[in-house]
Backbone as CSV, one residue per row, in Angstrom:
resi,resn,N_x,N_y,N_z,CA_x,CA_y,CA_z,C_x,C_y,C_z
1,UNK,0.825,-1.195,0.000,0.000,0.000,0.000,0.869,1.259,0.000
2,UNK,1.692,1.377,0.814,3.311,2.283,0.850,3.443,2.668,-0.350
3,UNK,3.956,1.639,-1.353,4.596,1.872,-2.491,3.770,2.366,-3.429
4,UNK,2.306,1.614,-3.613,0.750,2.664,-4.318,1.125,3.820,-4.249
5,UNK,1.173,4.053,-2.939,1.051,5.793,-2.390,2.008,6.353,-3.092
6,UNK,2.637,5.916,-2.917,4.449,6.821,-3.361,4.025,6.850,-4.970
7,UNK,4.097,5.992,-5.412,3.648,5.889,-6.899,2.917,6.988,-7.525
8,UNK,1.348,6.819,-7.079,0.231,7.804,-7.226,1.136,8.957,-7.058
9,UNK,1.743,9.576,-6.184,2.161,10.749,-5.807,3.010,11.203,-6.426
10,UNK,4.260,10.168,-6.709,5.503,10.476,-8.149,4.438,10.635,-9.341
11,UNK,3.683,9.783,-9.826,2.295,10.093,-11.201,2.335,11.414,-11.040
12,UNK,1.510,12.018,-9.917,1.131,13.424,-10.016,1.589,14.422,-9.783
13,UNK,2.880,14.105,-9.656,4.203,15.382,-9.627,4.892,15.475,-10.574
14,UNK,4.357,14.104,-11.196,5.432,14.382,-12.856,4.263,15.196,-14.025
15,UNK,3.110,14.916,-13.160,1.896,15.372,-14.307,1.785,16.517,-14.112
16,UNK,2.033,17.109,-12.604,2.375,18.732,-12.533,3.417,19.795,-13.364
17,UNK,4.442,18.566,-13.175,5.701,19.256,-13.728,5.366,19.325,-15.531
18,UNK,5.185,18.265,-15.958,4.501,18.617,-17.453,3.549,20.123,-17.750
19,UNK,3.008,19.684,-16.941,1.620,21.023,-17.340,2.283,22.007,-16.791
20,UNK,3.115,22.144,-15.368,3.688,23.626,-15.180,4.666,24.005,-16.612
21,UNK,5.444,23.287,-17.189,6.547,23.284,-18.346,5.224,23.942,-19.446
22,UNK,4.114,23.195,-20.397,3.309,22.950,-21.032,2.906,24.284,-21.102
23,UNK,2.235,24.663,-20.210,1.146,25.284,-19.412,2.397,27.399,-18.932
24,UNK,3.096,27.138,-19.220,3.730,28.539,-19.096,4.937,28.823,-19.859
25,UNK,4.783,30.425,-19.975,5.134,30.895,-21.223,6.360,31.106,-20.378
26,UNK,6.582,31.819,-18.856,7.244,32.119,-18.426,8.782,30.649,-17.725
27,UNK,9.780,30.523,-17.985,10.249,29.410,-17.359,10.350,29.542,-15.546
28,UNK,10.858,31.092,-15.560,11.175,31.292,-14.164,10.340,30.935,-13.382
29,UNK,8.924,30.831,-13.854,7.409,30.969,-13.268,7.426,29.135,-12.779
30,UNK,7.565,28.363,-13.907,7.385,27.249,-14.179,8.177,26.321,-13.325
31,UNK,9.898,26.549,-13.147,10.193,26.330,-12.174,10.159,26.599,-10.970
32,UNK,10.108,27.963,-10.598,9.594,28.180,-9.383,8.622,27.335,-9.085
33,UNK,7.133,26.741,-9.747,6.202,26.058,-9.324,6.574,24.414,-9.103
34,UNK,7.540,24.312,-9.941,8.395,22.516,-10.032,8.984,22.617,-8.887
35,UNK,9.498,23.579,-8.031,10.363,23.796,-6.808,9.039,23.499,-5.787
36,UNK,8.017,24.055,-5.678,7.021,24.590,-5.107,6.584,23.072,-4.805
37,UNK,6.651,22.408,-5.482,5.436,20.713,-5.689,6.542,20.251,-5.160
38,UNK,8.490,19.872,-5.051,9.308,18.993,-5.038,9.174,19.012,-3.322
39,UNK,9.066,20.760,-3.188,9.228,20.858,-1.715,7.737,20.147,-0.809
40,UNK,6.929,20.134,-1.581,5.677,19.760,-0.859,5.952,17.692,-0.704
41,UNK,6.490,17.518,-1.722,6.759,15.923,-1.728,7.942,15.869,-0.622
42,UNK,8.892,16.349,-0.535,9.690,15.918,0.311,9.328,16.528,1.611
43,UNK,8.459,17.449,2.023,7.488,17.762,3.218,6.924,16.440,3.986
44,UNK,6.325,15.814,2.576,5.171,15.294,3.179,6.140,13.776,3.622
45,UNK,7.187,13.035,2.435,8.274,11.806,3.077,8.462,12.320,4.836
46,UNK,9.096,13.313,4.827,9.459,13.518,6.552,8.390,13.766,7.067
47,UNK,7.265,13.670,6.927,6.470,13.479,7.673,6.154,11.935,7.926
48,UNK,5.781,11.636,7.098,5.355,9.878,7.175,6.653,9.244,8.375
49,UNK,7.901,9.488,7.355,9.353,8.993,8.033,9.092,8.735,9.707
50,UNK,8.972,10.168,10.178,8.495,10.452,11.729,7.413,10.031,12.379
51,UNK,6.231,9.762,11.716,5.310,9.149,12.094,5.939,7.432,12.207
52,UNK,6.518,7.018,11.204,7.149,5.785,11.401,7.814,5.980,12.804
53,UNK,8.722,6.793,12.549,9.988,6.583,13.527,8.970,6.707,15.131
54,UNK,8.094,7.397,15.255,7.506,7.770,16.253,6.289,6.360,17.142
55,UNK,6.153,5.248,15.945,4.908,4.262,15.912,6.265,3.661,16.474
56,UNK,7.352,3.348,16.319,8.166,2.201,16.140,8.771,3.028,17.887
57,UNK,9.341,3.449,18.201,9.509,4.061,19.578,8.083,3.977,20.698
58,UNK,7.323,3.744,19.897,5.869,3.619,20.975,5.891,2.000,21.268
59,UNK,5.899,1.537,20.300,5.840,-0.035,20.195,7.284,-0.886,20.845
60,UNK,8.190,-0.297,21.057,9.396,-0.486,21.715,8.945,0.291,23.280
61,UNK,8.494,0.951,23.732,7.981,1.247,25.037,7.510,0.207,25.610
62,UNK,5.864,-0.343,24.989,5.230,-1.593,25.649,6.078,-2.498,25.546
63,UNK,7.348,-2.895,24.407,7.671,-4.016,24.943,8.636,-3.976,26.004
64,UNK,9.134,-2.268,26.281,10.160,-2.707,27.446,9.664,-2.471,28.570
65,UNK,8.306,-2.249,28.790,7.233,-2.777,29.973,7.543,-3.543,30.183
66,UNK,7.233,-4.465,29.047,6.891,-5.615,29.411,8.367,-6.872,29.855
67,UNK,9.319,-6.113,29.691,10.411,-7.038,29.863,11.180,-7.230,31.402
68,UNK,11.606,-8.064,31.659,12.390,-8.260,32.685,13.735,-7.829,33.072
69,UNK,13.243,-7.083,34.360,14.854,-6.456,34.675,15.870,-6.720,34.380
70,UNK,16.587,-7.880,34.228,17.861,-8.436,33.680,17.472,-8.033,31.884
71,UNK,16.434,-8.492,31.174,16.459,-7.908,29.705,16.708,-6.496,29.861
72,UNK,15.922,-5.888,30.456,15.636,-4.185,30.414,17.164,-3.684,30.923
73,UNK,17.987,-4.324,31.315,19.755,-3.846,32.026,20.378,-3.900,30.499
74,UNK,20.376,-5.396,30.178,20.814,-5.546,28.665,20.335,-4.219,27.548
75,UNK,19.167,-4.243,27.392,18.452,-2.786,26.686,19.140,-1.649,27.090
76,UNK,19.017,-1.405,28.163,19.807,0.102,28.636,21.129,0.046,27.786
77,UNK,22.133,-0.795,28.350,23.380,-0.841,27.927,23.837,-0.982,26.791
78,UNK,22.885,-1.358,25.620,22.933,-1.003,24.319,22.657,0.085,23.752
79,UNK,21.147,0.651,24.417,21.053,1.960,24.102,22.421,2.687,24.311
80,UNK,23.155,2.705,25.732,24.007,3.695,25.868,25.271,3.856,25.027
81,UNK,25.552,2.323,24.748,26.860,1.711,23.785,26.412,2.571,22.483
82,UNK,25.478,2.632,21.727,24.771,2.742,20.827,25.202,5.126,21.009
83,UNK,24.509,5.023,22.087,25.097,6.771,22.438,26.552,7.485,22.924
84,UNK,27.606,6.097,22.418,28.767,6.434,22.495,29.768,6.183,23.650
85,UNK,28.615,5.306,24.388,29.650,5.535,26.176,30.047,3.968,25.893
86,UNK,31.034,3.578,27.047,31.453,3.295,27.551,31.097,1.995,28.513
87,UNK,30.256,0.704,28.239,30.083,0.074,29.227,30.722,-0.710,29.855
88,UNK,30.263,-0.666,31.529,31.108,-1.207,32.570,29.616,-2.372,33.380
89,UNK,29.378,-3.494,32.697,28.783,-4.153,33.199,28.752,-4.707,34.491
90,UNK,28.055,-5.160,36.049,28.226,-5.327,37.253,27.637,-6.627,37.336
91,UNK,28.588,-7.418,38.066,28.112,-8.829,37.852,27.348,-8.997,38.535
92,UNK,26.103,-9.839,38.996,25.065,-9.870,39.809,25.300,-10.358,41.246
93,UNK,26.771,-11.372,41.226,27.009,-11.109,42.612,27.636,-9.762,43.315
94,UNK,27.855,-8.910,42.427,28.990,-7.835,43.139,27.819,-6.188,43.085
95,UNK,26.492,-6.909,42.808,25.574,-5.810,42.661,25.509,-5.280,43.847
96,UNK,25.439,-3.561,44.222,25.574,-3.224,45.234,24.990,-1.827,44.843
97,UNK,23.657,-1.717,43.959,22.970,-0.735,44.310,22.512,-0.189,42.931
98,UNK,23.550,-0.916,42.338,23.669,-0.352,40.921,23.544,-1.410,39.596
99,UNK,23.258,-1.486,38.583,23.426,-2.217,37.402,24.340,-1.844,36.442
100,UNK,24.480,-0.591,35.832,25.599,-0.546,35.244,26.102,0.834,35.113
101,UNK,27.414,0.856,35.015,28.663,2.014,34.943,28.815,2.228,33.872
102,UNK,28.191,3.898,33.025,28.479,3.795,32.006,29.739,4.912,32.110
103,UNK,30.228,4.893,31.049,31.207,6.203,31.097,31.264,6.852,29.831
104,UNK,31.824,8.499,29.664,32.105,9.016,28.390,32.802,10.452,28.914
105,UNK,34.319,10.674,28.244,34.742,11.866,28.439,34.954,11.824,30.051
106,UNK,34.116,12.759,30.666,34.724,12.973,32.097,33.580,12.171,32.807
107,UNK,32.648,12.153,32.224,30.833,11.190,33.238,31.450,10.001,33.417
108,UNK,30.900,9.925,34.596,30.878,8.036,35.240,29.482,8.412,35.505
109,UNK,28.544,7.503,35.094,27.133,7.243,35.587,26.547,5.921,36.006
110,UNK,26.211,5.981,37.496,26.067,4.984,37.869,24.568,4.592,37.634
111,UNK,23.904,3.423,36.645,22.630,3.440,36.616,21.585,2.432,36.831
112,UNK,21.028,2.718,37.765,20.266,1.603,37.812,18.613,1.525,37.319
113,UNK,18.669,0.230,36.498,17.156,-0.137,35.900,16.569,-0.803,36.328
114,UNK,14.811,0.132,36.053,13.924,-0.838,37.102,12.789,-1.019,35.808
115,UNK,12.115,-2.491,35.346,11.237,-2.269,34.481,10.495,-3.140,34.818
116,UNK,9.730,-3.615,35.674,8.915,-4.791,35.903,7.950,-3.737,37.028
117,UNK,8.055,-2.368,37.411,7.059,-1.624,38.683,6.371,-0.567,37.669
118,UNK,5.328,-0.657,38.086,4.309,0.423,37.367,4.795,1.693,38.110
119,UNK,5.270,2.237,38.928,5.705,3.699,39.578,7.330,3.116,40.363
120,UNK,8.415,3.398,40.069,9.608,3.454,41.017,9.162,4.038,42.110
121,UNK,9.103,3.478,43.098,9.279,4.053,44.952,10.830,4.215,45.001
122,UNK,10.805,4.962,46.199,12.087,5.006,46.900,13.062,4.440,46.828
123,UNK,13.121,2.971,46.620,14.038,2.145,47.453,15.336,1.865,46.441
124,UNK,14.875,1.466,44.930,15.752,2.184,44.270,16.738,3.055,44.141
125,UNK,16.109,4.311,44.429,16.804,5.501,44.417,17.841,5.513,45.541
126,UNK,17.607,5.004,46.676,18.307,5.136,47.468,19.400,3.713,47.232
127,UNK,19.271,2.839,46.687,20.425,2.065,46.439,20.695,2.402,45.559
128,UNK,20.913,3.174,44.380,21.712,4.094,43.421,22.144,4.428,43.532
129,UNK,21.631,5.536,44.575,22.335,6.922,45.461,23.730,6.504,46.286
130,UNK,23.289,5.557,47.103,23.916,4.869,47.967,25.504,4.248,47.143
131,UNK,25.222,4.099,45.718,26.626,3.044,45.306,27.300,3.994,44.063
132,UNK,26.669,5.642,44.741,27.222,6.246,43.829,29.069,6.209,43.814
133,UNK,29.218,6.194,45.286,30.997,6.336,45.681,31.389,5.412,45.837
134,UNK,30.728,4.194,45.630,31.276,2.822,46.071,32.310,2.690,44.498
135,UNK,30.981,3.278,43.163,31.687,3.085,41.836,32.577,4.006,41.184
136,UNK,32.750,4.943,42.341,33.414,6.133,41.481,32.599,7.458,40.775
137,UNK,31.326,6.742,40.877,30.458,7.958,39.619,30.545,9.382,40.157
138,UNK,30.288,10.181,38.983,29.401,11.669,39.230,28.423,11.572,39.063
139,UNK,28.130,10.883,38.751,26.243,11.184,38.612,25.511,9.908,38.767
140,UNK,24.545,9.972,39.168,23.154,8.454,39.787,21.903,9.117,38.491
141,UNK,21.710,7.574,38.594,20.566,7.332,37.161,20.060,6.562,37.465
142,UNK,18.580,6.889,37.297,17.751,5.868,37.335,16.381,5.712,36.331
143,UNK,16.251,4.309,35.420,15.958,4.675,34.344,14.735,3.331,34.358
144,UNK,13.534,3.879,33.952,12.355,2.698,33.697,11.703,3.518,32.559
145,UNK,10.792,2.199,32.124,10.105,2.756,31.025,8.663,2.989,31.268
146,UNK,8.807,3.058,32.857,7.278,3.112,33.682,7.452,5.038,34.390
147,UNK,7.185,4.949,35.124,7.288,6.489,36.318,7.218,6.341,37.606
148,UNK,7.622,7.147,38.362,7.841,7.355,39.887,6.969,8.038,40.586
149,UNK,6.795,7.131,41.899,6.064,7.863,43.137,6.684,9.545,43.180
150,UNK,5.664,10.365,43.746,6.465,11.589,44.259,7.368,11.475,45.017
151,UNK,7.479,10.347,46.085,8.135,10.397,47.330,9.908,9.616,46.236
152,UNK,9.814,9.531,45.322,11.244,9.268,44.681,11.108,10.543,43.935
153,UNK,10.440,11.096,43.383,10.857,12.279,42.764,11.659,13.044,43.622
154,UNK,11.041,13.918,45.370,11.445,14.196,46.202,12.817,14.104,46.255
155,UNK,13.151,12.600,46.585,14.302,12.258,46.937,15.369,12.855,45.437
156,UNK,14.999,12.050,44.594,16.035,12.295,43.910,16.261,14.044,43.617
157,UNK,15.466,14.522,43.642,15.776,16.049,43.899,16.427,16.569,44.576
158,UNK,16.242,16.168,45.468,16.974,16.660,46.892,18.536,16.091,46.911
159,UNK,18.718,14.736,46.379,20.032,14.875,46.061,20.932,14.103,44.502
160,UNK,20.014,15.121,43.766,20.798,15.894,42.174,20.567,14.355,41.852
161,UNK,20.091,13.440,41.814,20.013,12.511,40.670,18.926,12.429,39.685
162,UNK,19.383,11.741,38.793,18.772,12.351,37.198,17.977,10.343,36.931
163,UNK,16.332,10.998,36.604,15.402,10.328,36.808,15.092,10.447,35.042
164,UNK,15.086,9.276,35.056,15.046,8.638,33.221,13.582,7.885,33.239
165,UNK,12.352,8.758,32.842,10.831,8.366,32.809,10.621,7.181,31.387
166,UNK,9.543,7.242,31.069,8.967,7.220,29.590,9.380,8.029,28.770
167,UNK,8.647,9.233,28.718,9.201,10.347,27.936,10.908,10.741,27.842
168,UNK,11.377,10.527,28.779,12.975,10.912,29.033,13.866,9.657,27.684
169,UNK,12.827,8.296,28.269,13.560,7.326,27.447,13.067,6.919,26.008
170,UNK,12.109,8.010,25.738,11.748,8.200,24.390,12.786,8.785,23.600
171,UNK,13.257,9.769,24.490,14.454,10.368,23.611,15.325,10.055,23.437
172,UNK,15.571,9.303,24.542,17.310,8.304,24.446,17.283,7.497,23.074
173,UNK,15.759,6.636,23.225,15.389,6.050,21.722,15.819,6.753,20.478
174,UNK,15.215,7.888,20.601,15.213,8.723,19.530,16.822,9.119,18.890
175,UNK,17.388,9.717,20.099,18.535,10.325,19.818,19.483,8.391,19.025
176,UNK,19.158,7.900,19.568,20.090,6.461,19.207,19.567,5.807,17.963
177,UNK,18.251,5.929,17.837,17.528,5.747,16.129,18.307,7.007,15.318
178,UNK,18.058,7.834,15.458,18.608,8.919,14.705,19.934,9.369,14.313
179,UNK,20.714,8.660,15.151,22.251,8.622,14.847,22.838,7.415,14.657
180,UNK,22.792,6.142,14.268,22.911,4.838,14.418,24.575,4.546,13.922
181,UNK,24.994,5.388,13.132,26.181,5.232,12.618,27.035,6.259,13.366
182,UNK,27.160,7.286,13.767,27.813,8.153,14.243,27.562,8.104,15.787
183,UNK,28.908,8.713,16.174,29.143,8.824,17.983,27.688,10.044,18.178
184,UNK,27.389,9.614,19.229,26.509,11.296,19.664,26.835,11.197,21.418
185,UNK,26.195,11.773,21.488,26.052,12.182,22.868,24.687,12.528,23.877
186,UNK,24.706,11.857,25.208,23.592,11.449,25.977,22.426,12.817,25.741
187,UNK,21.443,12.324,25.552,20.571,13.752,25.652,20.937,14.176,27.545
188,UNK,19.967,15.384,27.115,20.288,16.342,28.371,18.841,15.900,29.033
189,UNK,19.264,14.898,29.899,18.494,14.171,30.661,17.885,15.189,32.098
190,UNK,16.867,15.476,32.067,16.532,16.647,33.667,16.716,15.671,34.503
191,UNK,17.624,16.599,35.668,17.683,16.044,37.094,16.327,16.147,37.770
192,UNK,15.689,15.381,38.292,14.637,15.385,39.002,14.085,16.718,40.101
């Protein structure tokens, strides 16, 4: 059905461009209007494109609902590999608050993923917080594809750690779909 569309639409941009050519005495006129239709076709591709890119980031949400903390650690750490850092995987006996150490440039981020709770509570946050100096980090992360009680918002406010929602990890998506070949760099994640 895709390719119909595209079709029909190349048909009637070439049938424009005839009749604008055909159809005027003036050329300047004629191209200007061939410019006028090329820009409306390649308008309308980035639009569709984004609507793709945007269906396919929604549909990658429910499934990392739906996945299990040990998958959803794996997920993170690709995303981040994928955004240029640095991973420092934590073996599950030596877990101590945290899941994984990413690094890039001068950041150590210590982060821990939670994807199996419909709202992060507290308790999290505070074993994040807690293994921030055990790993060296500057900065505590904590990242689901669900959301947090107030009483973790609170906290992590109160001391500077940076809370990775739905929306937050839409963009991580985004920024890592959108650059797939090239280094980039972590979006500017809000501290809580």
């Amino acid at each position: 059905m895709d390719k119909f569309i595209r079709v029909i639409l190349f048909t009637i941009a070439l049938g424009m461009y005839f009749l604008f050519i055909l159809k005027s005495d003036n050329i300047v006129i004629a191209v200007t209007k061939i410019m006028i239709v090329a820009l409306l076709l390649l308008g309308m591709e980035a639009i569709r494109r984004d609507r793709e890119k945007v269906f396919l980031i929604h549909s990658d949400i429910t499934r990392l609902k739906n996945m299990k903390n040990s998958e959803f650690m794996e997920y993170v750490a690709q995303l981040y590999k994928k955004l240029g850092y640095y991973i420092d995987p934590i073996k599950k006996d030596k877990d101590l608050g945290c899941d994984l150490i990413v690094r890039k440039n001068r950041d150590v981020i210590c982060i821990k993923c939670i994807s199996e709770e419909a709202e992060v509570n507290l308790e999290p946050l505070q074993a994040a917080y807690g293994s921030k100096n055990l790993y060296r980090a500057n900065k505590s992360l904590v990242i689901t594809p669900n959301g947090y009680t107030d009483k973790a918002k609170q906290f992590a406010r109160a001391n500077h750690m940076i809370l990775v929602d739905q929306m937050e990890l839409i963009k991580l998506i985004t920024k890592a779909i959108g650059n797939k070949d090239s280094e980039m760099s972590a979006p500017n994640t809000q501290e809580a």
